[in-house]
N, C-alpha and C positions, 0 to 999 in steps of 0.2 A: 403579462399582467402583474404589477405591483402587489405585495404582500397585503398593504394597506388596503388596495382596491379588492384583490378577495375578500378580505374580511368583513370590508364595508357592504359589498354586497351580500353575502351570508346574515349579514345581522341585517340590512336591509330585510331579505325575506324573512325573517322572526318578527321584525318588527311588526313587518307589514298585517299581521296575523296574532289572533288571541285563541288562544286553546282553552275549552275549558275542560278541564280532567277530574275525574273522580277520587275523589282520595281515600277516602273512609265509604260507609255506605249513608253517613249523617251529615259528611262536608262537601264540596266542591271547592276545588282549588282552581282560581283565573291563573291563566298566566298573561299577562299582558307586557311589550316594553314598550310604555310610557314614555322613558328616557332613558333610550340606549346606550349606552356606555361602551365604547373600541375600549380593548384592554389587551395586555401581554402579560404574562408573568410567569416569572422562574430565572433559570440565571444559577442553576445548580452545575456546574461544572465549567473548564474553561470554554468548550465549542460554545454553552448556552450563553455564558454569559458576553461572547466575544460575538453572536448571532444579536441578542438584546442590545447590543452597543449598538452595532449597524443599523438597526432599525431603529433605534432610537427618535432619529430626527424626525420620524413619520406619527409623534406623538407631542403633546404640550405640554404633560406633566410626567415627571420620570422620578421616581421614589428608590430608593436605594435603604437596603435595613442591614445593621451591622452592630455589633458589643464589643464587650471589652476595651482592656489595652489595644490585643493585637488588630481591632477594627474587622472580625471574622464576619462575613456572609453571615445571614440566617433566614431561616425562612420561621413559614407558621407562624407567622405577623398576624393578627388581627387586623385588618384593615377598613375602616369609615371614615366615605367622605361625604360633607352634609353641604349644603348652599349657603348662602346669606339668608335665607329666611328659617334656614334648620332642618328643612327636609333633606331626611337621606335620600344622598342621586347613587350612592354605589357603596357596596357593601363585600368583601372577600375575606373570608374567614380563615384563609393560610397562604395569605401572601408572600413574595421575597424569595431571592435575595433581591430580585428585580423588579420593578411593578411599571408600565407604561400606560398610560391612560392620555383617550383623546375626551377632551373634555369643550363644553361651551364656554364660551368667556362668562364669566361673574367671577364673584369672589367665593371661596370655599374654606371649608373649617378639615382639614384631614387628623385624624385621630387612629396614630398605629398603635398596638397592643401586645405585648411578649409578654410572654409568664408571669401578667399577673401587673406591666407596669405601663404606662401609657403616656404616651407624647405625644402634642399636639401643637402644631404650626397652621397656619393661615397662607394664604396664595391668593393671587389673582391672574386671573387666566385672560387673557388678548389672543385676536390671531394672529399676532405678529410675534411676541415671543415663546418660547416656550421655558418651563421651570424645570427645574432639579433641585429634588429637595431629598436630605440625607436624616434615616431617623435614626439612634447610636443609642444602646443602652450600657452606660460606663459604666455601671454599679452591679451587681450581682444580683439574678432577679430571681424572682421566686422557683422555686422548683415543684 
């Protein structure tokens, strides 16, 4: 069995299924997935990141986050991507150095986030290509 196809099945059975949990004793938290999102990420070391290459091709959009001169890795990317109409479809709050995403075709708004500086590129996603998109913060970011 394919990587891919595990995973799709696993998020298959989440999908398929809404939990409602208690949070507080005043809240209830749904969890529903609405719009499931396949995703990979990491790519901290060579095995990871030479494992995320290979499987690369079993995804449409492939995000890469890196600074400086020397073009170093980084993680702890803030990561949102929103639709054409501005709804957020996926959200990861410490992405990188790697990010895979199977995504539906439309167009999307991707908006990554490092210490404080943020960059923001546009895509459109087909089932016949897939993208690679690279975010680089060259300037010295906040601390």
């Amino acid at each position: 069995m394919s990587i891919k196809h595990a995973l799709l099945s696993s998020l298959l059975l989440v999908s398929v299924s809404a939990a409602v949990l208690p949070a507080h004793a005043e809240e209830i938290v749904v969890l529903e997935a609405a719009r499931p999102v396949l995703y990979q990420n990491g790519g901290i070391g060579s095995d990871e990141q030479a494992y995320m290459r290979k499987t690369a091709k079993d995804f449409n959009l492939r995000l890469s986050f890196s600074e400086a001169k020397s073009n170093e890795y980084i993680s702890d990317v803030r990561l949102s991507i929103f639709d054409n109409a501005g709804n957020l479809v996926f959200n990861l709050q410490s992405a990188g150095p790697l990010t895979n995403l199977q995504l539906p075709d439309g167009r999307y708004r991707v908006a990554a986030s490092f210490k404080g500086l943020t960059e923001i590129q546009q895509v459109t996603i087909t089932d016949k290509q897939g993208h690679d998109l690279s975010f680089h913060w060259s300037r010295p970011a906040k601390s």
